[in-house]
Backbone as CSV, one residue per row, in Angstrom:
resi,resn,N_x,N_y,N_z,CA_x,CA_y,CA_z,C_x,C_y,C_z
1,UNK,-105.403,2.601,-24.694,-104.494,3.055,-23.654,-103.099,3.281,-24.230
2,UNK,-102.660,2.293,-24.894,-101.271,2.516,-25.702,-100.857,3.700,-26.528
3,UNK,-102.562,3.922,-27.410,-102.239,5.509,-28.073,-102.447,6.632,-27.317
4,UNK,-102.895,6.552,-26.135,-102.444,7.728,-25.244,-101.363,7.610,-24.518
5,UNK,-100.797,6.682,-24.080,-99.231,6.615,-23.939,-98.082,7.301,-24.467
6,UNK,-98.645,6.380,-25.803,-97.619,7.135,-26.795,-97.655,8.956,-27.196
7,UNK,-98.741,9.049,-27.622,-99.076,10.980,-27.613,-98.648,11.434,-26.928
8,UNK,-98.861,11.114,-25.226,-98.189,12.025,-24.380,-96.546,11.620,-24.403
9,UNK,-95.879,10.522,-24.772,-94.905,10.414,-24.586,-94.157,11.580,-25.895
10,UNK,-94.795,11.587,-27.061,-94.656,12.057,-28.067,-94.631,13.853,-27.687
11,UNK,-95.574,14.277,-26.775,-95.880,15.862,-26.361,-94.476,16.090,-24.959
12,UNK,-94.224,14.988,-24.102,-93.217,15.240,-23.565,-91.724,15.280,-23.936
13,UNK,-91.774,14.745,-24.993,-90.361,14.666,-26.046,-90.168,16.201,-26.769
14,UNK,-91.366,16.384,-27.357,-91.170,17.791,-27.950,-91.268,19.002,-27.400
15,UNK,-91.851,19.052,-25.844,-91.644,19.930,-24.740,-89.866,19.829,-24.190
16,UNK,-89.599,18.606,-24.501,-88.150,18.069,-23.561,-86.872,19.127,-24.915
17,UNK,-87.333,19.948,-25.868,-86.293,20.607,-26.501,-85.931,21.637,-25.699
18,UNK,-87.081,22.071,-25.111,-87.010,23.437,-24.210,-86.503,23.002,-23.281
19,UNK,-86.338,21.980,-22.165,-86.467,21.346,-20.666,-86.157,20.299,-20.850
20,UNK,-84.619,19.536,-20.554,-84.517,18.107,-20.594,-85.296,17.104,-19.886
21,UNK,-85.766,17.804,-18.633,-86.567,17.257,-17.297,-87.750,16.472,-18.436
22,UNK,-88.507,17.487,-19.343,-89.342,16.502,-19.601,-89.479,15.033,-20.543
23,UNK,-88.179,15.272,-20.661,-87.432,13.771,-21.619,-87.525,12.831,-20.323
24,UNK,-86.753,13.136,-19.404,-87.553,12.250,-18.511,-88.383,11.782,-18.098
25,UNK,-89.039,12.679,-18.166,-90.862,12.436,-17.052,-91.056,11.136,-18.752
26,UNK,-90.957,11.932,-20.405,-91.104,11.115,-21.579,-90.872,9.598,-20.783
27,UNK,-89.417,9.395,-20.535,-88.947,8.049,-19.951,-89.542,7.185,-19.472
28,UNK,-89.854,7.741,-18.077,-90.576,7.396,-16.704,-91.936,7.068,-17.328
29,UNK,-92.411,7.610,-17.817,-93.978,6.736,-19.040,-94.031,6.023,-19.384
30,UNK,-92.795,6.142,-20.547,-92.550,4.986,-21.243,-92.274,3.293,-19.998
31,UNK,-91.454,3.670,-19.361,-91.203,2.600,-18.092,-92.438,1.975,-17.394
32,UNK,-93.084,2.800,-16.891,-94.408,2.229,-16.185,-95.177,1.870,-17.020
33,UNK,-95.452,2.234,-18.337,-96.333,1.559,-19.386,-96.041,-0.032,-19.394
34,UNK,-94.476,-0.099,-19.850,-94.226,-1.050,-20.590,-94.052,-2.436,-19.267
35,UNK,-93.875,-1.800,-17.670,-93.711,-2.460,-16.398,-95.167,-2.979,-16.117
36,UNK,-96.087,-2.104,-15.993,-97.574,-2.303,-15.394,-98.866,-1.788,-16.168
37,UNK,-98.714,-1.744,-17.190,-99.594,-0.551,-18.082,-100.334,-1.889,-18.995
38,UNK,-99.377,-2.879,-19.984,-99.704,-4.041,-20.612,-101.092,-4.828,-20.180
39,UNK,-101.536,-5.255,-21.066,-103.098,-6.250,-20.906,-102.075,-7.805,-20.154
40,UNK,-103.372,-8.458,-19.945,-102.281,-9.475,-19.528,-102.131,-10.540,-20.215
41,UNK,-102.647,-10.235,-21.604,-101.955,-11.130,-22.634,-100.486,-11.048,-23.033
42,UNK,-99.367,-10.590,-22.148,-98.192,-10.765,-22.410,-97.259,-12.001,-22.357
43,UNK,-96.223,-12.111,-22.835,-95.145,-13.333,-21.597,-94.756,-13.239,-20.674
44,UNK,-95.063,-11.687,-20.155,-94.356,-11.387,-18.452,-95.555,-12.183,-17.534
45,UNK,-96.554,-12.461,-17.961,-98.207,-12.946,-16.745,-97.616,-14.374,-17.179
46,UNK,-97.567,-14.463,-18.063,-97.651,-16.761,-18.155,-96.357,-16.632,-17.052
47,UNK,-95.292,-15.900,-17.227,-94.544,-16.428,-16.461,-94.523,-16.178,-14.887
48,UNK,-95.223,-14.901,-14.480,-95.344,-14.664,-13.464,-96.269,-15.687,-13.071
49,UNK,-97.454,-15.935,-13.190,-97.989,-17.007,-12.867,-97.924,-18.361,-12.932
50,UNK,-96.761,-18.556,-13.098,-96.496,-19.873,-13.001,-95.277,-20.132,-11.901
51,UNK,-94.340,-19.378,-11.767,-93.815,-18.798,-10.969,-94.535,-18.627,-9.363
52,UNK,-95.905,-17.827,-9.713,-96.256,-17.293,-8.244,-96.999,-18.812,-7.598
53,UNK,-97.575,-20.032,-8.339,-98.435,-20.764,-8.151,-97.030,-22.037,-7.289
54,UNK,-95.926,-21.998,-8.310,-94.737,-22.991,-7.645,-94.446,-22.080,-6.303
55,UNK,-94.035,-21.057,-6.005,-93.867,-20.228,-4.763,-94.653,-20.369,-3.594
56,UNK,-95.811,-20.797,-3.858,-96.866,-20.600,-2.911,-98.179,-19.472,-3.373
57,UNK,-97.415,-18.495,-3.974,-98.376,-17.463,-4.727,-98.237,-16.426,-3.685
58,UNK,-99.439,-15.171,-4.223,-99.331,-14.310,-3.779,-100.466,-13.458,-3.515
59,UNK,-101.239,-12.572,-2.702,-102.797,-12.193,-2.768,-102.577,-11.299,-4.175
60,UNK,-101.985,-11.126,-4.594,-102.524,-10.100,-6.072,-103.274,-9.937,-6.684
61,UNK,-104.337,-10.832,-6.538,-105.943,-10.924,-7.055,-106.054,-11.247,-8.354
62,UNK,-104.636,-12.079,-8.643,-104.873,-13.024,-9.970,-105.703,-14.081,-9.668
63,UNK,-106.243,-14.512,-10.964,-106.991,-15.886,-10.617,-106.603,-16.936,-10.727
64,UNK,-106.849,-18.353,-9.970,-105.816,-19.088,-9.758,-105.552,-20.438,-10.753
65,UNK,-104.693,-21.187,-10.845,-105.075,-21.660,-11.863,-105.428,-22.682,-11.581
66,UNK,-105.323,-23.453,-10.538,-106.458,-24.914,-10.396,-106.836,-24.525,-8.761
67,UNK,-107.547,-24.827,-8.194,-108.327,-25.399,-7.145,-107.415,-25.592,-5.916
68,UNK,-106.592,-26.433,-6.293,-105.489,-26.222,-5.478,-104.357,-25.430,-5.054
69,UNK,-103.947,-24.211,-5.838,-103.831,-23.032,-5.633,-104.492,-22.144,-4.783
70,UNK,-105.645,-21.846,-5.403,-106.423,-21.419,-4.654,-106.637,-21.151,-3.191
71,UNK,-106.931,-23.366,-2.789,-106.990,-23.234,-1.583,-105.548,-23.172,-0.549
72,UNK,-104.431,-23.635,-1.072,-103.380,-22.708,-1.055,-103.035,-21.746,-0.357
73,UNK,-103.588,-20.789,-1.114,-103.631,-19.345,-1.181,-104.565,-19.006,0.430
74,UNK,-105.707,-19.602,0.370,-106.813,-19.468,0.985,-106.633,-19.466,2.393
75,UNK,-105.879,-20.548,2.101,-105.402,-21.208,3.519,-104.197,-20.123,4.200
76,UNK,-102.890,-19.612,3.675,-102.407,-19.044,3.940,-102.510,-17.696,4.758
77,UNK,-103.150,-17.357,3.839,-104.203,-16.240,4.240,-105.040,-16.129,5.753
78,UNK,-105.492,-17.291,5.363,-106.272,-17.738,7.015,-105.571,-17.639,8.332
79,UNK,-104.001,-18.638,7.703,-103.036,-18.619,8.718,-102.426,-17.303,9.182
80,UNK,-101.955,-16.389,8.216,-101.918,-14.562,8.559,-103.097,-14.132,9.526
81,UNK,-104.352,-14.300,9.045,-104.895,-13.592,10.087,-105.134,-13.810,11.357
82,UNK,-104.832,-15.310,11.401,-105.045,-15.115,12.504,-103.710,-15.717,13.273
83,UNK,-102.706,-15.601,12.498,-101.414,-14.949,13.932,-101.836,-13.412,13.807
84,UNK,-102.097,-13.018,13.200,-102.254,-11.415,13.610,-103.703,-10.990,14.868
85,UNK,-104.264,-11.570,14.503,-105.232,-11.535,15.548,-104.274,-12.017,17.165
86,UNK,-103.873,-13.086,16.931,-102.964,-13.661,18.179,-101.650,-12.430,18.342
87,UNK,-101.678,-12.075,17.641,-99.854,-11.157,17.843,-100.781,-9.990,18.307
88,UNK,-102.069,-9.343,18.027,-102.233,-7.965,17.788,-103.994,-8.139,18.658
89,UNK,-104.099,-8.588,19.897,-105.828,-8.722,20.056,-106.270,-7.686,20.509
90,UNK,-105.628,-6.656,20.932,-106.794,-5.115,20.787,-106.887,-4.504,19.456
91,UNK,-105.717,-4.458,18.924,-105.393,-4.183,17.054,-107.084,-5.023,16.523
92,UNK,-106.839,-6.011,16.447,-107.690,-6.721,15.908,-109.123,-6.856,16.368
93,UNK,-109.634,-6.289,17.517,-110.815,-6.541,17.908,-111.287,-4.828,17.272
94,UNK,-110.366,-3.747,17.320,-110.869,-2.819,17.195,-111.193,-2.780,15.600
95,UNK,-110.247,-3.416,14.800,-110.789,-3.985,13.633,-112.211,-4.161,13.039
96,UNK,-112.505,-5.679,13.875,-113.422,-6.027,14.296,-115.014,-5.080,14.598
97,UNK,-114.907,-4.407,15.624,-115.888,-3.116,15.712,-115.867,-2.340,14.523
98,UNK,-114.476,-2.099,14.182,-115.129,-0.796,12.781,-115.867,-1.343,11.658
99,UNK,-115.435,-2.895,11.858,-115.819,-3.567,10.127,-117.437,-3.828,10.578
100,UNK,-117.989,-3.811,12.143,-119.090,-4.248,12.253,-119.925,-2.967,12.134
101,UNK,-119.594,-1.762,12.304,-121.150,-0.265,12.025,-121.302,0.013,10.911
């Protein structure tokens, strides 16, 4: 994934002599690569996750790191749906019907 990153960042740089615009778009690649693009063997995940687990956490569909997180998480979750069910009961029943055909 990284060496196609880079190529195209490399083909938008040398298009960007003609068109500064595409030195940007180059940029904007480079940015989201280096933001959300990474494996999650980085230092930005140890720390985000350690972070999200003291917070309470977050549904992001990381995995959790003990049991108690988890249920945590689990629980929270539980508690959302169903004030939303209580805040929203035609919202939620019609829900309900679509998730059931």
């Amino acid at each position: 994934m990284g060496t196609i990153v880079i190529s195209g960042t490399v083909v938008l740089v040398v298009l960007g002599f003609g068109n500064h615009v595409w030195w940007l778009a180059a940029v904007a690649v480079l940015f989201l690569y280096v933001q959300y693009g990474r494996d999650s063997t980085s230092s930005t995940s140890s720390t985000s996750s350690t972070s999200s687990t003291s917070s309470g956490g977050s549904s992001s569909g990381s995995t959790p790191s003990s049991y108690r997180a988890y249920r945590d998480r689990r629980d929270k979750q539980a508690k959302w749906e169903r004030r939303y069910q209580r805040e929203r009961p035609l919202e939620s029943r019609r829900q309900a019907r679509e998730k059931s055909k």
